[in-house]
Biopython code that builds the backbone (N, CA, C, O; Angstrom):
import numpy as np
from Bio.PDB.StructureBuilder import StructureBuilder

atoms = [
    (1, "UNK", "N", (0.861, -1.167, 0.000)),
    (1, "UNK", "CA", (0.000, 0.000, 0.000)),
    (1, "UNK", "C", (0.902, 1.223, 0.000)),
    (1, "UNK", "O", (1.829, 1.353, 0.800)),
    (2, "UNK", "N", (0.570, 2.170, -0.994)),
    (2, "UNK", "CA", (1.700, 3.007, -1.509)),
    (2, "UNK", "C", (1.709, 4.190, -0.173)),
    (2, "UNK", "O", (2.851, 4.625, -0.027)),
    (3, "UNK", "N", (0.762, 4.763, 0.763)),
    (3, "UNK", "CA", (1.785, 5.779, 1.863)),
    (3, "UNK", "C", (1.770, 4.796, 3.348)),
    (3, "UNK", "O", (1.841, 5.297, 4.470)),
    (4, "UNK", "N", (1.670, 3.390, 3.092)),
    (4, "UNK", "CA", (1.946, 2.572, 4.212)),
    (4, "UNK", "C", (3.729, 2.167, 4.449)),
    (4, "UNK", "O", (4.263, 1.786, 5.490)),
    (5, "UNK", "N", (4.428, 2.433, 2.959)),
    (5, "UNK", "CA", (5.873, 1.652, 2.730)),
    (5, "UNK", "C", (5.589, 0.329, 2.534)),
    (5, "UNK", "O", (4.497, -0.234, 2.462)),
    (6, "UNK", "N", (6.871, -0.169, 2.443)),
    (6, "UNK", "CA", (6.485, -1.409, 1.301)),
    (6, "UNK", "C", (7.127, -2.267, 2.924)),
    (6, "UNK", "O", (7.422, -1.534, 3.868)),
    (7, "UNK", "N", (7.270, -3.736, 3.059)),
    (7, "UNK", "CA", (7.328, -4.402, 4.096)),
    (7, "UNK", "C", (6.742, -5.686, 4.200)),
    (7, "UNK", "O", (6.815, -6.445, 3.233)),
    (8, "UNK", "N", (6.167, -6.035, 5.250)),
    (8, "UNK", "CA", (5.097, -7.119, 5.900)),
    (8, "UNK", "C", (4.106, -6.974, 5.303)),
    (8, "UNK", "O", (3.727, -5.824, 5.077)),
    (9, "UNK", "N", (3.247, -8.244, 4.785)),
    (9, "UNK", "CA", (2.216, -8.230, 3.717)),
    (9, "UNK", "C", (1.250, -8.707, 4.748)),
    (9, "UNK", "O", (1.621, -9.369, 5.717)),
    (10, "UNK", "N", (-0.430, -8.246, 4.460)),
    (10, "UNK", "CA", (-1.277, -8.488, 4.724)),
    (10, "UNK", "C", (-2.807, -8.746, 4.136)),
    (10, "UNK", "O", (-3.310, -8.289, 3.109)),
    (11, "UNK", "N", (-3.232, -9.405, 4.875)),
    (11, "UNK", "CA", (-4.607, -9.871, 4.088)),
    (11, "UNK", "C", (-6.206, -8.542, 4.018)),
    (11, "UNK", "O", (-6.480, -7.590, 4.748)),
    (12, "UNK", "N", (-6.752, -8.993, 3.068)),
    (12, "UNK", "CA", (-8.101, -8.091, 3.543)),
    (12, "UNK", "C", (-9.118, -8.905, 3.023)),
    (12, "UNK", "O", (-9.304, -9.461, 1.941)),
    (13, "UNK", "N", (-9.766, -8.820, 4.157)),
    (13, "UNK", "CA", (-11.309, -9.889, 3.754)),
    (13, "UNK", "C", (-12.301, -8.687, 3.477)),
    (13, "UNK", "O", (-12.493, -7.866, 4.374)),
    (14, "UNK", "N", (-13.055, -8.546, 2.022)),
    (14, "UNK", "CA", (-14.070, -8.372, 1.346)),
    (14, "UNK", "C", (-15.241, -8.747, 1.211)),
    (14, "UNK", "O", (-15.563, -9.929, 1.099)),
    (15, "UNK", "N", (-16.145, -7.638, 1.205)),
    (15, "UNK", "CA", (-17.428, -7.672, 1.410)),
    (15, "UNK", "C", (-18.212, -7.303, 0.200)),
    (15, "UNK", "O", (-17.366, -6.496, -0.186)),
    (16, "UNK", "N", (-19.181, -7.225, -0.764)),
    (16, "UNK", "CA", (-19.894, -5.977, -1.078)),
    (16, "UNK", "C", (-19.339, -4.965, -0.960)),
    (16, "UNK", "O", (-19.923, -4.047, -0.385)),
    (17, "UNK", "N", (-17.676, -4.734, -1.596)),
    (17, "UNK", "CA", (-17.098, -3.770, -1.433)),
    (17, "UNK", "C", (-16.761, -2.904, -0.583)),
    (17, "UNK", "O", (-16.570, -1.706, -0.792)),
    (18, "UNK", "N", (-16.644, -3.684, 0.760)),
    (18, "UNK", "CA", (-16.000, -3.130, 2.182)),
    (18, "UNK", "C", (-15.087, -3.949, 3.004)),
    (18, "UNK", "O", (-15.507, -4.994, 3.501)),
    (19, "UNK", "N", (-13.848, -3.549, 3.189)),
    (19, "UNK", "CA", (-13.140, -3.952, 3.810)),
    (19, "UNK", "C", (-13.711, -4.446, 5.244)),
    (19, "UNK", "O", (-14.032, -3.540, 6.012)),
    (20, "UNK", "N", (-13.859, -5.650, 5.649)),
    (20, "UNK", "CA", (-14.469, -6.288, 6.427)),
    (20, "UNK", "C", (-13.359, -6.437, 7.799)),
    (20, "UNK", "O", (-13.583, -5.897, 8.882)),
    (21, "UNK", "N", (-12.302, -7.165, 7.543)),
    (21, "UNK", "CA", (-11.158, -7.153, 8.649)),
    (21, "UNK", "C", (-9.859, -7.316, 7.717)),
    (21, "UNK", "O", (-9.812, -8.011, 6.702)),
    (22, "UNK", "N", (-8.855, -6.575, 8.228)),
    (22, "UNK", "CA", (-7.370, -7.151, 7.470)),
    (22, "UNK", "C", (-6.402, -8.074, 8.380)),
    (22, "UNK", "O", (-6.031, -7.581, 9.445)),
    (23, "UNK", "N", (-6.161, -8.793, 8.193)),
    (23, "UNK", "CA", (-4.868, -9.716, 8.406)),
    (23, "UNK", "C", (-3.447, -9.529, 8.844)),
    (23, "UNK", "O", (-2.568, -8.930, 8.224)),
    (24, "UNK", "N", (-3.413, -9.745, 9.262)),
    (24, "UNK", "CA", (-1.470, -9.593, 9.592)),
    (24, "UNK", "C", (-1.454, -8.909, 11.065)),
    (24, "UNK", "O", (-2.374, -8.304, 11.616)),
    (25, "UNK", "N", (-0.038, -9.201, 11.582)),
    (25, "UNK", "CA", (0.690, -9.272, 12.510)),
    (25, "UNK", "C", (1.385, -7.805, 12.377)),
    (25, "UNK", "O", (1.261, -7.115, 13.390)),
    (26, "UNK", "N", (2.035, -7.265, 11.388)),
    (26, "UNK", "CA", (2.717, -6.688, 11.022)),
    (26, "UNK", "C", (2.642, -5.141, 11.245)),
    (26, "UNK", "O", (1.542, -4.862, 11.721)),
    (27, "UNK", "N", (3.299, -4.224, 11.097)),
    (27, "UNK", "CA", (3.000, -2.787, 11.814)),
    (27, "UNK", "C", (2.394, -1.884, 10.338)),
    (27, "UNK", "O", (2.076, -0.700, 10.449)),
    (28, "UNK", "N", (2.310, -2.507, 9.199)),
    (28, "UNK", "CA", (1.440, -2.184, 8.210)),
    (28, "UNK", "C", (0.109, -2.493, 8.253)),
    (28, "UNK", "O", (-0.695, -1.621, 7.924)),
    (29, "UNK", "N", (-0.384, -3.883, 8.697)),
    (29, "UNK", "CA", (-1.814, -4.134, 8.909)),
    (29, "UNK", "C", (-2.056, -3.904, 10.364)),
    (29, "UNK", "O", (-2.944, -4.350, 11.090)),
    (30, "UNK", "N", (-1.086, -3.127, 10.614)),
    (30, "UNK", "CA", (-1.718, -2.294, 12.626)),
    (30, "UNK", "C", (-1.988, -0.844, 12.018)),
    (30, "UNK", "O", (-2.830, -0.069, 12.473)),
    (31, "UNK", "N", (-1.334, -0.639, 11.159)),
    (31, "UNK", "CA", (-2.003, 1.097, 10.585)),
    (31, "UNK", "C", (-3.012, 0.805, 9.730)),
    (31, "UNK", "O", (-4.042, 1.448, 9.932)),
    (32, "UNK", "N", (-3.031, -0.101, 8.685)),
    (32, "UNK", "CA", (-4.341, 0.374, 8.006)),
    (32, "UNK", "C", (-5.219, -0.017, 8.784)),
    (32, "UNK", "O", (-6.210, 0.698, 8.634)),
    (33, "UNK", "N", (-5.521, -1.477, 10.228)),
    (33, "UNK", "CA", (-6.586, -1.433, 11.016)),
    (33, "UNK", "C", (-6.844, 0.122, 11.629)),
    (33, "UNK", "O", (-8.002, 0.480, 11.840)),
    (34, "UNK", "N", (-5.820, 0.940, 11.879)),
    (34, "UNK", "CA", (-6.381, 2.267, 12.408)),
    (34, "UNK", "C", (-6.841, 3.061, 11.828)),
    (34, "UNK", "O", (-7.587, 3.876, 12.371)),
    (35, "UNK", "N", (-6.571, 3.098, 10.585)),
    (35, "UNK", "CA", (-6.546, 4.078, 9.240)),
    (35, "UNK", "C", (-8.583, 2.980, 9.410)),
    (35, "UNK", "O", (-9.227, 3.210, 10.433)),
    (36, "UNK", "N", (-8.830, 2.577, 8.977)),
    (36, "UNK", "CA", (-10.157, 1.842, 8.650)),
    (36, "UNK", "C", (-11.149, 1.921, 9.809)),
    (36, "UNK", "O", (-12.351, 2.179, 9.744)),
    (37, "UNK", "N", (-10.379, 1.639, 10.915)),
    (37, "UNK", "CA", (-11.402, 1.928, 12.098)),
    (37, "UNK", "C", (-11.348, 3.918, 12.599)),
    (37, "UNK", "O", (-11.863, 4.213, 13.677)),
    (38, "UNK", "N", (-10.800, 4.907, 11.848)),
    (38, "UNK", "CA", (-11.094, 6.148, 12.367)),
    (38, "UNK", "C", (-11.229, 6.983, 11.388)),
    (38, "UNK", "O", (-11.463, 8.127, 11.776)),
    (39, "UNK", "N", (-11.148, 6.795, 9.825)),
    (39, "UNK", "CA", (-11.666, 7.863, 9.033)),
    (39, "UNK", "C", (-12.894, 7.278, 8.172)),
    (39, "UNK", "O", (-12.732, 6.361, 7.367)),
    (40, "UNK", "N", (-13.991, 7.822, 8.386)),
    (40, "UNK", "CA", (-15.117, 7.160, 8.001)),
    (40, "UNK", "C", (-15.106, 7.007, 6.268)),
    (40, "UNK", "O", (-14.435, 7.604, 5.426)),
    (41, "UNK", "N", (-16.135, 5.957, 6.136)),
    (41, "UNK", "CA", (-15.517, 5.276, 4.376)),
    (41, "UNK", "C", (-14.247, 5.152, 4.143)),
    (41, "UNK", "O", (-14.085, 5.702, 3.054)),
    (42, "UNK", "N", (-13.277, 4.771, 4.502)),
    (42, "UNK", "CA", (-12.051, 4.319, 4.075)),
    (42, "UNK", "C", (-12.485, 3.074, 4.162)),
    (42, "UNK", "O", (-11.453, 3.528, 3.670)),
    (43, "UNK", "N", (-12.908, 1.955, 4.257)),
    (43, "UNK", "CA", (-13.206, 1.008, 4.001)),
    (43, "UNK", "C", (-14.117, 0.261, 2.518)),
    (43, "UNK", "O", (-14.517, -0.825, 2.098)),
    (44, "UNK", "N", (-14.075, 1.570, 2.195)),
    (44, "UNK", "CA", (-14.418, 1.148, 0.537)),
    (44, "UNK", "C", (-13.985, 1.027, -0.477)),
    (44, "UNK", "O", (-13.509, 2.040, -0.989)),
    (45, "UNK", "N", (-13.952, -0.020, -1.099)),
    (45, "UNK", "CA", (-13.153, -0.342, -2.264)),
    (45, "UNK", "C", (-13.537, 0.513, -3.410)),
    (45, "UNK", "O", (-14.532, 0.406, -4.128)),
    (46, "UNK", "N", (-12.487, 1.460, -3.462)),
    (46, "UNK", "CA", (-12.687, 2.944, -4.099)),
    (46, "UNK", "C", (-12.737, 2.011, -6.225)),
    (46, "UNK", "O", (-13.694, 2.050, -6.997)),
    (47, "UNK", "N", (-11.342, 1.341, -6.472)),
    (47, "UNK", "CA", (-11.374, 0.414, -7.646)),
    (47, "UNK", "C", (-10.734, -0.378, -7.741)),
    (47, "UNK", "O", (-9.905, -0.454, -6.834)),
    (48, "UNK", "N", (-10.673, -1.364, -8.732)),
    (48, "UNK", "CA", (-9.692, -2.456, -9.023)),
    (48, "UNK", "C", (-9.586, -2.471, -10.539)),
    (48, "UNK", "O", (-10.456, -2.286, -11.390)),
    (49, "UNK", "N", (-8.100, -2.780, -10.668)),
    (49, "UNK", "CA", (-7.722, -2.645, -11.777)),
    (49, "UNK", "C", (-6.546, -3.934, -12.413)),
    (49, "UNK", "O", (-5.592, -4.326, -11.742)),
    (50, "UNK", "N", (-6.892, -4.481, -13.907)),
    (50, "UNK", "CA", (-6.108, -5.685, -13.729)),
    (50, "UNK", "C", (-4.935, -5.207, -14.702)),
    (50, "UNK", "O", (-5.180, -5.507, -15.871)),
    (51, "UNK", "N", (-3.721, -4.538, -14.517)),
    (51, "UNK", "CA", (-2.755, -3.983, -15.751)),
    (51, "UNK", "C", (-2.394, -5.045, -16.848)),
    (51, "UNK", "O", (-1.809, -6.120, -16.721)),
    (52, "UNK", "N", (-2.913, -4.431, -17.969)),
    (52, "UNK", "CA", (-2.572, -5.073, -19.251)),
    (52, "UNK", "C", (-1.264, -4.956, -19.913)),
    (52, "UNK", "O", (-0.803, -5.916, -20.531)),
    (53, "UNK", "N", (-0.505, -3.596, -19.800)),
    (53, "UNK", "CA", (0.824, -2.981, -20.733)),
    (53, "UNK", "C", (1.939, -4.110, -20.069)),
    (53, "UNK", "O", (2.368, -4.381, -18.948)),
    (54, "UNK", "N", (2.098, -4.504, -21.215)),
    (54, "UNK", "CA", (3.754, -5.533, -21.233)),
    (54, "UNK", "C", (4.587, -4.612, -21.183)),
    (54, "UNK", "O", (5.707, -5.036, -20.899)),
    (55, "UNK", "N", (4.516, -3.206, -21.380)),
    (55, "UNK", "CA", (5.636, -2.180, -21.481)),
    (55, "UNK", "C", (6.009, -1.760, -19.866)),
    (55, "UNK", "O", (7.168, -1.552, -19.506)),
    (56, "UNK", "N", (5.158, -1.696, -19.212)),
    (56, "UNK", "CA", (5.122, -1.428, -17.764)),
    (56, "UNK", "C", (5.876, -2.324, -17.317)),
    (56, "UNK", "O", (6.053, -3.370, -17.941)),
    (57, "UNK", "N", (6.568, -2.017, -15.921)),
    (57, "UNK", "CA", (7.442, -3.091, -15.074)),
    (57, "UNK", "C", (7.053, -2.803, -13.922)),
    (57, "UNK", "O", (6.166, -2.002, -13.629)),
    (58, "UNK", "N", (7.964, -3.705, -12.927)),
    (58, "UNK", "CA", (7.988, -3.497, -11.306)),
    (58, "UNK", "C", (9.070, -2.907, -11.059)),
    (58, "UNK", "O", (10.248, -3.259, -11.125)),
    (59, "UNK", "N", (8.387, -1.655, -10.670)),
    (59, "UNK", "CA", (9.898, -0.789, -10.781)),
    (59, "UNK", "C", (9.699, 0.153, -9.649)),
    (59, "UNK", "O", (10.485, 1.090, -9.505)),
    (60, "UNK", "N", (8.473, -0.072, -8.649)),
    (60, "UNK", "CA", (8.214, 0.572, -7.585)),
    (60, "UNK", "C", (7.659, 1.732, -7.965)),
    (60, "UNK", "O", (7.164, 2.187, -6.934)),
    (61, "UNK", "N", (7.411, 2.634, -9.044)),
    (61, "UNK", "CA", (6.468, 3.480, -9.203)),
    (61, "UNK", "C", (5.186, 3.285, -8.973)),
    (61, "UNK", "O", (4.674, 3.107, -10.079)),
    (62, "UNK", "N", (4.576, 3.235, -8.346)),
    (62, "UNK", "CA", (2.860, 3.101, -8.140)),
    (62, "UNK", "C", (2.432, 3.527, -9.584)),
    (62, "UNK", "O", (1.798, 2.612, -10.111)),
    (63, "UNK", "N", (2.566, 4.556, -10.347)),
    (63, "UNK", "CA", (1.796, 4.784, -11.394)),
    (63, "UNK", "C", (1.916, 4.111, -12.633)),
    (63, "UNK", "O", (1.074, 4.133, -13.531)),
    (64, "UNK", "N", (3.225, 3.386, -12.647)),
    (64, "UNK", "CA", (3.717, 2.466, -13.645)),
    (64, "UNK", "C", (3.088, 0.930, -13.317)),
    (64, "UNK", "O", (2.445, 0.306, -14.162)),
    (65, "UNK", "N", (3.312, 0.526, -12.244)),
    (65, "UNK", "CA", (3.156, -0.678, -11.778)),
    (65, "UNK", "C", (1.621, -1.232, -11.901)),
    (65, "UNK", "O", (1.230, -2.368, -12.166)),
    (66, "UNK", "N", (0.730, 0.216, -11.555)),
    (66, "UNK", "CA", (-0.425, -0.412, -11.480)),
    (66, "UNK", "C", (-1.035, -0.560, -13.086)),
    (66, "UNK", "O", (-2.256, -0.558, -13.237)),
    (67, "UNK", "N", (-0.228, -0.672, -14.135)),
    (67, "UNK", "CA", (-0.503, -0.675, -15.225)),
    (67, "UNK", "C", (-0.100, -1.810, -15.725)),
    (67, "UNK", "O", (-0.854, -2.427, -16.477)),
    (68, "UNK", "N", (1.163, -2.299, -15.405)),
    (68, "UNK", "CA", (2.032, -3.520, -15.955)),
    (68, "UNK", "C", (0.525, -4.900, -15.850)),
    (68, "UNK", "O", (-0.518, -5.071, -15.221)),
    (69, "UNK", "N", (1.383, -5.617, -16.975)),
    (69, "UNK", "CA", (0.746, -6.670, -17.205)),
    (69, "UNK", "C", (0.688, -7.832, -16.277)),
    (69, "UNK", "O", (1.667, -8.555, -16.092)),
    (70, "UNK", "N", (-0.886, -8.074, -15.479)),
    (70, "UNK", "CA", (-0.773, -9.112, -14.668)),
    (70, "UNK", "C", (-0.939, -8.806, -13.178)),
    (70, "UNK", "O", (-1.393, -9.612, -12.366)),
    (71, "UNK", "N", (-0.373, -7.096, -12.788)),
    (71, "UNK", "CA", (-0.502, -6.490, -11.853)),
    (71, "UNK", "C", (-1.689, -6.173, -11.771)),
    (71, "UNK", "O", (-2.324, -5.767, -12.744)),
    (72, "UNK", "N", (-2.372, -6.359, -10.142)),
    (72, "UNK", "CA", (-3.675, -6.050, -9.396)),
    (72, "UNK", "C", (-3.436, -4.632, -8.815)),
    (72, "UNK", "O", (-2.378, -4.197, -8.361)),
    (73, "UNK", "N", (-4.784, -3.917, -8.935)),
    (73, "UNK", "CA", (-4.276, -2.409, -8.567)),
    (73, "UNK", "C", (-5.801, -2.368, -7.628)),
    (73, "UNK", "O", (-6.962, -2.428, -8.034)),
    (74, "UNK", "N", (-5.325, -2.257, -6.413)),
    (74, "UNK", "CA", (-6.710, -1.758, -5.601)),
    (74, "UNK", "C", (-6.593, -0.330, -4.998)),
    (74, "UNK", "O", (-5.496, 0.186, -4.785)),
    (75, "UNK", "N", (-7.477, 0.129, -4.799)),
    (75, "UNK", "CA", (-7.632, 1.690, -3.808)),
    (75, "UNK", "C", (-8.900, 1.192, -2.832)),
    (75, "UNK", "O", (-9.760, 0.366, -3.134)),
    (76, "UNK", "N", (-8.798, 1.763, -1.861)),
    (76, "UNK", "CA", (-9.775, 2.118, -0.735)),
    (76, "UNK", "C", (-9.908, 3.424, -0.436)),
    (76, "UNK", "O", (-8.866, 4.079, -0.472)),
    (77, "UNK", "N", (-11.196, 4.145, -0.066)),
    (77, "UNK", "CA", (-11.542, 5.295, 0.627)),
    (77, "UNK", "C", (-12.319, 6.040, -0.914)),
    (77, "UNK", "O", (-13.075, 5.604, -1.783)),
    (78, "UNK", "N", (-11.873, 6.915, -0.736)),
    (78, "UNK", "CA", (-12.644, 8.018, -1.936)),
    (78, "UNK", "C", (-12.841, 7.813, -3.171)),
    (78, "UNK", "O", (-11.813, 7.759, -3.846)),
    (79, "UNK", "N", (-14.134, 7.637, -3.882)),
    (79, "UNK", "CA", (-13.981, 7.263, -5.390)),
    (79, "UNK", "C", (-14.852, 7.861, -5.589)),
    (79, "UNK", "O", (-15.850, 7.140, -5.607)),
    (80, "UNK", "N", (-15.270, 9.809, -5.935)),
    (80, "UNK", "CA", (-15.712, 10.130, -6.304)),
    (80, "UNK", "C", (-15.548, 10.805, -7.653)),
    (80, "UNK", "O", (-16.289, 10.888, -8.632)),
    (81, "UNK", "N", (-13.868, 11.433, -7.277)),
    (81, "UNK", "CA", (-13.396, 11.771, -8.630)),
    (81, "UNK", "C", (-13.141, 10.388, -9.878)),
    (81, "UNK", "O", (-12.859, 10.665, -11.044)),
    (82, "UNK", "N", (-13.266, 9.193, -9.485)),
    (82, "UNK", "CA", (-13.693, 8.520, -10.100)),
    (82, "UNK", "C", (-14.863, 7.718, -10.811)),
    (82, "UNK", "O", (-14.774, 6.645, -11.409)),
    (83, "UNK", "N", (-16.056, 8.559, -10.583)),
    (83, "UNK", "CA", (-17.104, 8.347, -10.954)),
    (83, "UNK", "C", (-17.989, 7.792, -10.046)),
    (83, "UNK", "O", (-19.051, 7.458, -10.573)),
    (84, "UNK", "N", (-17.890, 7.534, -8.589)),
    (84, "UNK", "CA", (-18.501, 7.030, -7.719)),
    (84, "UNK", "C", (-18.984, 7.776, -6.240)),
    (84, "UNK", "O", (-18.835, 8.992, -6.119)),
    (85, "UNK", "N", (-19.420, 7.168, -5.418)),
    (85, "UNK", "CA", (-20.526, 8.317, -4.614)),
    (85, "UNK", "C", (-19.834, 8.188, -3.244)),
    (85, "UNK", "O", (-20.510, 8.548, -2.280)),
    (86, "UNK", "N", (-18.493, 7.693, -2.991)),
    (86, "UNK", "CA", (-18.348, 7.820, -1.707)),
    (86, "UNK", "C", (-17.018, 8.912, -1.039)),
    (86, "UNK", "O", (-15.790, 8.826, -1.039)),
    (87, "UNK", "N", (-17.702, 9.616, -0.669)),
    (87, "UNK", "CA", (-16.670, 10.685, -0.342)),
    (87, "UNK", "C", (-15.644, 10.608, 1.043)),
    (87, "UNK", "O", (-16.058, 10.675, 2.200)),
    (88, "UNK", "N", (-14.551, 10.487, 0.733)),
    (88, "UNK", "CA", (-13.631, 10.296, 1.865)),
    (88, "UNK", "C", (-12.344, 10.996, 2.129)),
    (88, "UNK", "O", (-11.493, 10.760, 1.271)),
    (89, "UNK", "N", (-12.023, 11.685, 2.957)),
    (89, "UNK", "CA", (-10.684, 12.249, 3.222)),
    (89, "UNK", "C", (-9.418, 11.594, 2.626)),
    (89, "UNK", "O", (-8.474, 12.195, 2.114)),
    (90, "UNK", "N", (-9.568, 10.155, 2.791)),
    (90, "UNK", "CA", (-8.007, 9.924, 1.532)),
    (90, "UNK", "C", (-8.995, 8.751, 0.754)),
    (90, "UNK", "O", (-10.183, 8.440, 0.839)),
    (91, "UNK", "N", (-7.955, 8.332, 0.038)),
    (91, "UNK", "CA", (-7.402, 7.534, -1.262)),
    (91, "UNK", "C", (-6.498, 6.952, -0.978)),
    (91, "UNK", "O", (-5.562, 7.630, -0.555)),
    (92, "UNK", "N", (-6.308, 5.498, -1.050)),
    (92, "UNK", "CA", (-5.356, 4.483, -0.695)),
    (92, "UNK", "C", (-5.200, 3.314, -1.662)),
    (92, "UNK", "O", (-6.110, 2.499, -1.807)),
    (93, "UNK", "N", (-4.279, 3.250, -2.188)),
    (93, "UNK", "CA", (-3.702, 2.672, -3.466)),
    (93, "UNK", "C", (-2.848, 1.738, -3.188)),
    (93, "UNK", "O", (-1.911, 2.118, -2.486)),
    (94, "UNK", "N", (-2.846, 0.093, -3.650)),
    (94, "UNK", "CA", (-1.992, -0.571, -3.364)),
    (94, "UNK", "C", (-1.697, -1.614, -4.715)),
    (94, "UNK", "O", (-2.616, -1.767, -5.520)),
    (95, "UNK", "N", (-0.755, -2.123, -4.870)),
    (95, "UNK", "CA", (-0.650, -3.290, -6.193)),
    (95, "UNK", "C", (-0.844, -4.228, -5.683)),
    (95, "UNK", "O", (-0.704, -4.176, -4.462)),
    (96, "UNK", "N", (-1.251, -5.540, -6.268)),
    (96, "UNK", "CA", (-0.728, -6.859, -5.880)),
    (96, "UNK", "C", (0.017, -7.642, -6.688)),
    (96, "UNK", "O", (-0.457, -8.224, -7.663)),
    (97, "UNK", "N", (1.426, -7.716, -6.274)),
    (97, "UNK", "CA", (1.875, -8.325, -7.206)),
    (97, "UNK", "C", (1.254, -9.748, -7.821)),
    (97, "UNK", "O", (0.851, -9.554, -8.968)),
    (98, "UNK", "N", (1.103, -10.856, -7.463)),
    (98, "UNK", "CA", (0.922, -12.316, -7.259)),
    (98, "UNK", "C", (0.127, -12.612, -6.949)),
    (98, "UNK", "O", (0.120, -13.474, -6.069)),
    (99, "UNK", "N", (-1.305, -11.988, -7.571)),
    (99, "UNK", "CA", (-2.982, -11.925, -7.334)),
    (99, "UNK", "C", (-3.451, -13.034, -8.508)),
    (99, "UNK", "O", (-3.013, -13.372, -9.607)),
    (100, "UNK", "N", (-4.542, -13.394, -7.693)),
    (100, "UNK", "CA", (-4.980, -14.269, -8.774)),
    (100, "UNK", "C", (-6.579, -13.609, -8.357)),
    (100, "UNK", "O", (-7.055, -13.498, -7.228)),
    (101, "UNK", "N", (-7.200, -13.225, -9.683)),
    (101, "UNK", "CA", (-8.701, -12.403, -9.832)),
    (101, "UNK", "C", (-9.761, -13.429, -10.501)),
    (101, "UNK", "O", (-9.553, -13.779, -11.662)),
    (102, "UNK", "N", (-10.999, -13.967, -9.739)),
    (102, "UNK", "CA", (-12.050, -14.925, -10.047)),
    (102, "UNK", "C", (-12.696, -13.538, -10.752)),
    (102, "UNK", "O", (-12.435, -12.383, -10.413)),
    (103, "UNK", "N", (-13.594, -13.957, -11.804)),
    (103, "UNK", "CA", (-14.356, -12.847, -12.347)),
    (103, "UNK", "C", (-15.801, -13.638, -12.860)),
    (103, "UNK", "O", (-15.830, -14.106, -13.998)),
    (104, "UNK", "N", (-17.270, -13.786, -11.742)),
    (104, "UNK", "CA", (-18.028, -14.740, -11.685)),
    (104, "UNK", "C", (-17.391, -16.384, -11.821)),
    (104, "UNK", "O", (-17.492, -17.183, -12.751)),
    (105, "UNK", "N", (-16.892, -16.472, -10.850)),
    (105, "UNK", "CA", (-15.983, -17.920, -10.929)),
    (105, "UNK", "C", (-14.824, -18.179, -11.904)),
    (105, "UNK", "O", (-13.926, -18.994, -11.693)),
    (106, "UNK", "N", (-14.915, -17.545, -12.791)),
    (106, "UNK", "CA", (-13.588, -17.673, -14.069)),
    (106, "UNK", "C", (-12.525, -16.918, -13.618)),
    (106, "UNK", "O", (-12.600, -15.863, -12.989)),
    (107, "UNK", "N", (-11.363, -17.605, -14.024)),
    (107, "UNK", "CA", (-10.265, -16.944, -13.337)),
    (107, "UNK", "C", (-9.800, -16.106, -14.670)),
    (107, "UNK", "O", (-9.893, -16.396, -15.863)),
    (108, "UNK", "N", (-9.304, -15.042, -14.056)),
    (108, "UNK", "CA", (-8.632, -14.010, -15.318)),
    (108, "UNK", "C", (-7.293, -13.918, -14.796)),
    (108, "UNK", "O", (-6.420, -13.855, -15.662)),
    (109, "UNK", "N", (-6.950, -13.898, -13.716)),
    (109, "UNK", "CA", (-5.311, -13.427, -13.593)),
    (109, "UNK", "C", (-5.340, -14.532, -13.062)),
    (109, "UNK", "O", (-6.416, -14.999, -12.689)),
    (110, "UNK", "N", (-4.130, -15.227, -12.900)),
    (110, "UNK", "CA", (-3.666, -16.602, -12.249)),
    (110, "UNK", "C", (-2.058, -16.326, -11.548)),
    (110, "UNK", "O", (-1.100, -16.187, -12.309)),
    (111, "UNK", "N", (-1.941, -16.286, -10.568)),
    (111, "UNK", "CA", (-0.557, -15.914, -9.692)),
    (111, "UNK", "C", (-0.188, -14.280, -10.511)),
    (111, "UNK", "O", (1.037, -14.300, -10.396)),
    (112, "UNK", "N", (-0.360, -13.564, -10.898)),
    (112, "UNK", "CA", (-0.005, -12.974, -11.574)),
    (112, "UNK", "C", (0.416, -12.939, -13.195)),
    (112, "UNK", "O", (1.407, -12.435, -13.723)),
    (113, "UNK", "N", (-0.399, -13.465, -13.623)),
    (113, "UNK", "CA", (-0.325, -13.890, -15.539)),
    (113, "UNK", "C", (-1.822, -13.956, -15.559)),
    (113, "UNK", "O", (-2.579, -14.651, -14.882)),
    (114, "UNK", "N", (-2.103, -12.967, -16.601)),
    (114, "UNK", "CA", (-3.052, -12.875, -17.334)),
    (114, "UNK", "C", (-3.514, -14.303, -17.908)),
    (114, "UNK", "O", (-2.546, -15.019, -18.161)),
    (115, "UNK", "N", (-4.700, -14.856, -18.161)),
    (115, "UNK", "CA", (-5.305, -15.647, -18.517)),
    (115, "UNK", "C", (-6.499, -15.500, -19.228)),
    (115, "UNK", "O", (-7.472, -15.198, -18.537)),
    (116, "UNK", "N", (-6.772, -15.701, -21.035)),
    (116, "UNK", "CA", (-7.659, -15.455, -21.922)),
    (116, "UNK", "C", (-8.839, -16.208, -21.372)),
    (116, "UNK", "O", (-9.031, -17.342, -20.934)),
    (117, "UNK", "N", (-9.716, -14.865, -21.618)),
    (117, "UNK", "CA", (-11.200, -15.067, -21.538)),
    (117, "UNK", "C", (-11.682, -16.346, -22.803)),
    (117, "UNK", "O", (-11.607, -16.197, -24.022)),
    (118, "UNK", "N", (-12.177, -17.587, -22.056)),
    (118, "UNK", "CA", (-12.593, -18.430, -23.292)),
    (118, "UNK", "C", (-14.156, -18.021, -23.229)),
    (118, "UNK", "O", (-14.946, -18.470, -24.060)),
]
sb = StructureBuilder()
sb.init_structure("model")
sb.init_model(0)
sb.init_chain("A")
sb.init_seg("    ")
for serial, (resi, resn, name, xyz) in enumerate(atoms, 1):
    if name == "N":
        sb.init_residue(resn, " ", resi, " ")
    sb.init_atom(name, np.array(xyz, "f"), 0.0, 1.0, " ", f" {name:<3s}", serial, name[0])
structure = sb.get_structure()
């Protein structure tokens, strides 16, 4: 999660598009539990995004990365300037590298590799 620093990885269990509880031990999933339990709607899955560009890499830019091919791009909190109705003091942006995305049971990303829609 790009203003958490990079580190100890953690889980987030999903709802109907609300961060339900996150996972981990770690002093990254001890801030975003605080970050989620004290600024109201930050618990909403602002978007997700699955990067297509083979030109993109992992190169630690957040704005590059969440583009590369295979890379999972989530945000939580505010998605209004994105076309949506929930208004929130931040925006929280994270990649996943090594996501695998069900899309109605069909898998589209698999560990991180794209996988054709049959």
């Amino acid at each position: 999660m790009a203003h958490l620093g990079s580190g100890d990885g953690f889980h987030l269990a999903v709802k109907a598009g609300k961060v339900l509880a996150v996972g981990g031990a770690g002093p990254r999933a001890t801030a975003l539990r605080k970050i989620l339990g004290t600024v109201p709607d930050s618990a909403n899955v602002a978007e997700v995004g699955v990067g297509l560009n083979p030109g993109c890499g992992k190169s630690g830019d957040l704005k590059e990365e969440k583009k590369a091919r295979g890379l999972v791009h989530v945000a939580l909190g505010d998605n209004v300037s994105l076309g949506g109705s929930v208004r929130c003091g931040i925006h929280m942006d994270m990649v996943l590298y090594q996501a695998t995305v069900r899309l109605d049971g069909q898998v589209v990303v698999d560990d991180g590799r794209i996988v054709a829609l049959g």
